[in-house]
C-alpha positions in Angstrom: 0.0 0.0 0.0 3.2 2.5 1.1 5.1 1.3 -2.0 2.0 2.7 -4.4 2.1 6.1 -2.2 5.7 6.4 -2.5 6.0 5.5 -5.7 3.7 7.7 -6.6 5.5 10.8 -5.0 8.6 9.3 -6.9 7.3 9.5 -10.5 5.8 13.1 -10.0 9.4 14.3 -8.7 10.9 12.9 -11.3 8.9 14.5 -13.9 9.1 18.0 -12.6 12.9 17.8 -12.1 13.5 16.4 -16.0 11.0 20.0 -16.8 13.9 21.8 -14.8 16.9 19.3 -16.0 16.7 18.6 -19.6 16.5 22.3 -20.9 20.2 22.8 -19.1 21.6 19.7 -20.9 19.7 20.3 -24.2 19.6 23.6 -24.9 15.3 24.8 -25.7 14.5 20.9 -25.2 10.8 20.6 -24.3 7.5 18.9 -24.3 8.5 15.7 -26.6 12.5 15.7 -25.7 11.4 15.6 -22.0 8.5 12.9 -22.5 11.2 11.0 -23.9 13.4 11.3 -21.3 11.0 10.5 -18.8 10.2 7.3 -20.8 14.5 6.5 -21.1 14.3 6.6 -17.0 11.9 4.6 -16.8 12.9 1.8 -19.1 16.0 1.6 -17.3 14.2 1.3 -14.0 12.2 -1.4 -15.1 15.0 -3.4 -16.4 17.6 -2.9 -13.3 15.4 -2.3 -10.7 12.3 -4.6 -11.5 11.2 -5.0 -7.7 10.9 -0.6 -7.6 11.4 1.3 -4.5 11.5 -2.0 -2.2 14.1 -3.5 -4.1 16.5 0.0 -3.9 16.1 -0.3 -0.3 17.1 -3.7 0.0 20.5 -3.1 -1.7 21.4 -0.6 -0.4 20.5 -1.9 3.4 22.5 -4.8 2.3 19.3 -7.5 2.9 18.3 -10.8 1.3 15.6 -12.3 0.7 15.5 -15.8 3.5 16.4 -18.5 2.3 13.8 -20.6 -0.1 13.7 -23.6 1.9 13.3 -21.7 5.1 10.4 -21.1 7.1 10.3 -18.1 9.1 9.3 -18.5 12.9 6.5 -16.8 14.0 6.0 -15.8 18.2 4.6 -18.6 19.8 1.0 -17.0 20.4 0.2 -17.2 16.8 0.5 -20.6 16.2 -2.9 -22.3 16.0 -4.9 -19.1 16.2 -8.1 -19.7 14.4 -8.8 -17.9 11.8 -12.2 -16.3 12.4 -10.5 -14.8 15.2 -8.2 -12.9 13.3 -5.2 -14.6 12.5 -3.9 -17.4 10.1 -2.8 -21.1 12.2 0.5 -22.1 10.2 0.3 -25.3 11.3 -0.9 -26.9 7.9 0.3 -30.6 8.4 -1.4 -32.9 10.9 1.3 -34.3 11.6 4.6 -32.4 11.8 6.4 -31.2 9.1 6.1 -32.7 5.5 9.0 -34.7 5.7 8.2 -36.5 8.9 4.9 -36.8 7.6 5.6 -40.0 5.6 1.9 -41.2 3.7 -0.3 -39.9 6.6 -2.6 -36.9 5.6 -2.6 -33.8 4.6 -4.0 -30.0 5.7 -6.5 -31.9 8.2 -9.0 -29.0 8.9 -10.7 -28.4 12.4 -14.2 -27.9 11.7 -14.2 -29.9 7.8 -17.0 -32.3 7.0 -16.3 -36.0 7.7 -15.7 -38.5 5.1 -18.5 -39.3 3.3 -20.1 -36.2 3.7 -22.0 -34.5 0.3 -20.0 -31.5 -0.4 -21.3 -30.9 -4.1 -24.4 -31.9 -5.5 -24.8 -30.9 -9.9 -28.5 -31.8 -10.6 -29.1 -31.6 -14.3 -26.9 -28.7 -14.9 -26.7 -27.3 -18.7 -25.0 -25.1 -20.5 -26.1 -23.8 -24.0 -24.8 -21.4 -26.4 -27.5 -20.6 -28.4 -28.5 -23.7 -30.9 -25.4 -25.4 -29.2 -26.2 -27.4 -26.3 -22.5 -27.8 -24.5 -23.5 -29.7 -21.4 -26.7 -31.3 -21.4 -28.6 -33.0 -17.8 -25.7 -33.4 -16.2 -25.7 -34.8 -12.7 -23.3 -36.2 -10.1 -22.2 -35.7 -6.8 -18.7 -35.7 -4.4 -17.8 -36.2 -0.8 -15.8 -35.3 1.7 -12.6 -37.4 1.3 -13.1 -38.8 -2.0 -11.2 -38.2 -5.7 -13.7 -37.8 -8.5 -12.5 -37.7 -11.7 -14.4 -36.3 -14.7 -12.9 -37.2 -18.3 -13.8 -37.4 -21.8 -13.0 -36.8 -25.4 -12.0 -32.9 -26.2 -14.7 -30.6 -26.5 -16.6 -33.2 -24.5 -18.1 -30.3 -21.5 -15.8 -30.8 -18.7 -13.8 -27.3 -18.5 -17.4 -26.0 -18.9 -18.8 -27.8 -16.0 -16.0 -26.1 -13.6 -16.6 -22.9 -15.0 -20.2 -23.5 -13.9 -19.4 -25.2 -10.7 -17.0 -22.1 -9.7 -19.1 -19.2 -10.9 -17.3 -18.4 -13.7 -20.0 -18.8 -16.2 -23.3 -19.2 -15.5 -25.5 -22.3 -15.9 -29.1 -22.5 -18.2 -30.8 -24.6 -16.4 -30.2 -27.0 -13.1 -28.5 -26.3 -10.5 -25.5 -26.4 -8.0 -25.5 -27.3 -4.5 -22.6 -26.7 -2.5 -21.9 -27.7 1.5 -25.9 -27.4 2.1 -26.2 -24.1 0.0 -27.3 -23.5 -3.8 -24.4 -21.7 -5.2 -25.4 -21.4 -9.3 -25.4 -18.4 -11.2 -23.1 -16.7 -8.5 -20.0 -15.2 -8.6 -17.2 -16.5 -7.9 -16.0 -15.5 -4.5 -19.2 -17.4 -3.0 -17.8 -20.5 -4.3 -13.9 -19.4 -2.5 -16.2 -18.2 0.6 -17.6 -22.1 0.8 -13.8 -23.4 0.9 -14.0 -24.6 -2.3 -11.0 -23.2 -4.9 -10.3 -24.5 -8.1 -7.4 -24.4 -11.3 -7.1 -23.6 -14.6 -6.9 -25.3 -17.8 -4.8 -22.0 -19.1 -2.3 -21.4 -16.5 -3.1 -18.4 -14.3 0.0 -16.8 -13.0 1.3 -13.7 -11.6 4.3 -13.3 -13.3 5.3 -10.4 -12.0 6.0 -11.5 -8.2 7.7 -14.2 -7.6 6.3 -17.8 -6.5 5.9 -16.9 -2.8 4.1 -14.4 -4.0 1.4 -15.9 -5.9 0.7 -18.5 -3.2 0.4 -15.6 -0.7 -2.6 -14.4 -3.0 -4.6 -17.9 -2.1 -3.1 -17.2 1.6 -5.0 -13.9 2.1 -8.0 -15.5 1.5 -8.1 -17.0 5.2 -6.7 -13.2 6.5 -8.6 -10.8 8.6 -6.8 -7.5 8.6 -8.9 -5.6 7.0 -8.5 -2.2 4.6 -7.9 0.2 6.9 -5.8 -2.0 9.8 -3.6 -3.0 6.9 -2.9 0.9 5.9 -2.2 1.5 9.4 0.1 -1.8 10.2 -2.2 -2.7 12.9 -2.1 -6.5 13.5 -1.5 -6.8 9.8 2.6 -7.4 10.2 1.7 -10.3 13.1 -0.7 -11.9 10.0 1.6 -11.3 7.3 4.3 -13.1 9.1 1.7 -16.5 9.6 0.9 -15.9 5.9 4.3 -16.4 4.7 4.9 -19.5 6.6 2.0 -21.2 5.3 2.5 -20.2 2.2 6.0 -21.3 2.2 4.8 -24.8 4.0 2.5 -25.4 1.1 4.9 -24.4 -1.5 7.3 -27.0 0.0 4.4 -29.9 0.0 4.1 -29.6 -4.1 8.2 -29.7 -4.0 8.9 -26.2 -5.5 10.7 -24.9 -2.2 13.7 -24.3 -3.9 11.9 -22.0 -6.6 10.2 -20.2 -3.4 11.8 -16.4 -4.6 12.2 -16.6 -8.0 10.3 -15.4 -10.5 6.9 -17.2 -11.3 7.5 -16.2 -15.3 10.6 -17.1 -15.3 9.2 -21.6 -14.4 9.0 -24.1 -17.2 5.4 -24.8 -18.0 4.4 -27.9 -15.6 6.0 -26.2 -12.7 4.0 -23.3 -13.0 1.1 -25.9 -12.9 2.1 -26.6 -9.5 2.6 -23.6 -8.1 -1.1 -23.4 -9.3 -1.8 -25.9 -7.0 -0.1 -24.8 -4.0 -1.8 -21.7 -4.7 -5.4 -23.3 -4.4 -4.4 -25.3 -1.2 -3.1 -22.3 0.3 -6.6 -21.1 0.5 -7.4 -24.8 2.8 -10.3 -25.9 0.9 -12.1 -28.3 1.5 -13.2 -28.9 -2.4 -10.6 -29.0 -4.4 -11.2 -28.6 -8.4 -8.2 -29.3 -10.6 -8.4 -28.6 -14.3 -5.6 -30.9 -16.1 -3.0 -30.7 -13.4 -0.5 -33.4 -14.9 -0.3 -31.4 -18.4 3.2 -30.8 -18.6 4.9 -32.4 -15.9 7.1 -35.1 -16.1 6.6 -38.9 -14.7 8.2 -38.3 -11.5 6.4 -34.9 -11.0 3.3 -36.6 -11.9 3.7 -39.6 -9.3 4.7 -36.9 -6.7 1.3 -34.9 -7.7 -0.9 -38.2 -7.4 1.0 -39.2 -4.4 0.1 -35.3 -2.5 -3.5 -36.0 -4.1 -4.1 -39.2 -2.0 -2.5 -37.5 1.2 -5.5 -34.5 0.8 -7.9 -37.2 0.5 -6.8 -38.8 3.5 -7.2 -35.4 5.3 -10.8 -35.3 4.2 -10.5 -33.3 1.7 -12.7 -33.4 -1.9 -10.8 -33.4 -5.0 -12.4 -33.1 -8.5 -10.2 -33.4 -11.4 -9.9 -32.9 -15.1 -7.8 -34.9 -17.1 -6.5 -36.5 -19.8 -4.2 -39.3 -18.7 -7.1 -42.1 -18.3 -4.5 -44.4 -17.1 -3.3 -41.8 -14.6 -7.2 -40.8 -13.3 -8.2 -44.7 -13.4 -5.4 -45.4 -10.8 -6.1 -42.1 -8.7 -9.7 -41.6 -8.6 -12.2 -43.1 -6.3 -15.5 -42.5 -8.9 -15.1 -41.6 -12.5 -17.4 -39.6 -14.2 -17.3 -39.6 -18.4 -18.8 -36.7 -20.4 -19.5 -37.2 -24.2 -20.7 -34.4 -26.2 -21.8 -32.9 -23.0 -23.5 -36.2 -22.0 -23.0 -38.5 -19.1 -22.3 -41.7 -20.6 -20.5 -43.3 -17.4 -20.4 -43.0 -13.6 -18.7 -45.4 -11.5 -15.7 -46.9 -9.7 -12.6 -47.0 -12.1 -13.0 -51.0 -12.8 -16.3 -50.2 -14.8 -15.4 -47.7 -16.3 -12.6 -49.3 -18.1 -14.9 -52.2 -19.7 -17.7 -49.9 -20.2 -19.0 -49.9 -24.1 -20.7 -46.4 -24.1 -16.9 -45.2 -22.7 -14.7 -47.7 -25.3 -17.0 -46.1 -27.9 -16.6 -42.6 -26.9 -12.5 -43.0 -26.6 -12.4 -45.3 -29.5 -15.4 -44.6 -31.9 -18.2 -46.8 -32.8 -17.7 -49.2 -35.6 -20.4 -50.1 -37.7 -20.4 -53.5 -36.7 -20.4 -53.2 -33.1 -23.9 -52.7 -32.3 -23.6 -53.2 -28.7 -21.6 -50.3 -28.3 -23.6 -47.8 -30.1 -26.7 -49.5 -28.1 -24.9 -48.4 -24.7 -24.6 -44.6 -26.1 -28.1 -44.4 -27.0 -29.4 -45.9 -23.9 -27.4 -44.2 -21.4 -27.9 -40.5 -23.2 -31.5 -41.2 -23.2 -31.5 -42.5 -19.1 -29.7 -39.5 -18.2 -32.2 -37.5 -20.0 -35.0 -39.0 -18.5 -33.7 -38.7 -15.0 -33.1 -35.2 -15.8 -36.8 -34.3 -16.6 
């Protein structure tokens, strides 16, 4: 907030002492010769001092930025604090820090639903874009501590349905039920205000902070300090502290603690992926929405991911995915949903859906001699339609 003020009173400066400075070195220089000048400074700012006013100060005070593995301490009396009281607990792990914590869960939440609890509920949620009808009846649910998958062809509805889920576009018919409360057609802060958080298909980064940074963003979710405290520094230094420390904790689950201070543009493609995620688990949801997480990681990252993914679960956490790797989602995911042509073709446990004929058809395409297969397409497209109405 300072840095904006400052800054502020630094650009105006500037520009009334190039007015006074430029005429002396170029003799009846003004107007376009001192807009260009103007523009030379602060090209040169950009490129050396990228980090502004905050930056300056930390060279010349001679400070660094702590280390990226490290976690800063924060005064006894903040750990655990809940945080409708005020204050952030940075205690994320249930069970000590993440390397201690072997395969036992994850971000264990005071106050989350227990397993088997109904978290989502989609009744007969559509989408349609004028003649085009982009997800049609759709309808399925998730609980607390379970992986559902959803998969299907491309172009088969499933970024759509998040979009719907999280408020980002709004459904034309059915509807969306989330922890007890009808969420569709809202925006999407009352889906973040449930604890539910979702990613994107196309990454959405800040690249201009670092990846600290951008997993502080999902941090302040969970803060307190409101507009005006924060101006004034009251209490707001305290959370800030407890913010960075979970943040940091979080960035070291996904295994991107040694990227913690560098510059989130400056990360290959699947590692900005999961910075994505620690970014959503900052916010400790409860629902979890992941839109292709694996795209661009490699195997190890990938087994690391799904490994992390189980550890939520085990916390009681809901996780719906998107993704493309069936082989990846069949040995993850407790249900599997399959959209075709914004159908539902297939619900079930993994094992089914890997025989199913409506889903081999869909992946595979229907032959004209397999009549069973197209049978299963026509007579599960017109179930779901039925149990729509």
């Amino acid at each position: 907030m300072w840095g904006a003020v400052v800054g502020g009173f630094a650009v105006e400066f500037l520009d009334e002492g190039l007015r006074d400075f430029i005429p002396v070195i170029v003799p009846g220089a003004s107007g376009e010769v001192q807009l260009i000048g103007f523009g030379v400074i602060l090209t040169l700012v950009m490129i050396f001092l990228p980090g502004g006013l905050h930056q300056a100060f930390r060279v010349v005070t001679g400070l660094r930025a702590p280390r990226s593995g490290s976690i800063p301490s924060a005064p006894a009396s903040e750990e655990g604090i809940d945080p409708d009281q005020g204050k952030i607990s940075t205690n994320l792990t249930s069970q000590g820090p993440p390397e201690s914590v072997g395969e036992g869960a994850l971000l264990v939440r005071e106050g989350r639903p227990a397993p088997g609890t109904t978290l989502l509920e989609v009744k007969a949620l559509t989408k349609r874009y004028g003649g085009v009808v982009a997800v049609d009846s759709v309808n399925f649910d998730v609980a607390a501590g379970e992986i559902m998958a959803l998969i299907g062809p491309n172009g088969a509805g499933k970024t759509t349905c998040f979009n719907m889920i999280s408020g980002v576009t709004a459904p034309s018919d059915g509807s969306v039920v989330l922890s007890g409360e009808r969420i569709d057609g809202r925006k999407p802060h009352v889906f973040a205000r449930h604890r539910a958080t979702r990613t994107f298909q196309n990454l959405q980064v800040f690249g201009s902070t670092t990846v600290l940074g951008n997993v502080m963003v999902g941090r302040h979710l969970r803060s307190r300090v409101g507009l005006l405290r924060g101006m004034l520094g009251f209490a707001a230094r305290t959370e800030e502290r407890a913010i960075v420390a979970a943040a940091r904790e979080v960035i070291d689950l996904v295994g991107l603690a040694e990227d913690t201070d560098r510059p989130a543009a400056d990360l290959p493609f699947g590692r900005q992926r999961l910075m994505e995620v620690a970014r959503a688990l900052a916010t400790e949801p409860d629902l979890l929405l992941l839109d292709e997480p694996m795209a661009g990681l490699s195997g190890s990252e990938r087994r690391e991911l799904a490994g992390l993914l189980r550890r939520l679960r085990a916390g009681g956490m809901a996780i719906v995915l998107v993704e493309h790797d069936v082989e990846a989602v069949l040995a993850l995911a407790d249900r599997v949903a399959v959209l075709d042509d914004g159908v539902l073709i297939a619900l079930g446990r993994p094992d089914e859906i890997r025989t199913d004929p409506a889903v081999l058809a869909a992946y595979l395409g229907v032959e004209d001699d397999d009549p069973e297969a197209a049978a299963a397409v026509r007579d599960l497209a017109a179930e779901d339609a039925e149990g729509a109405r």
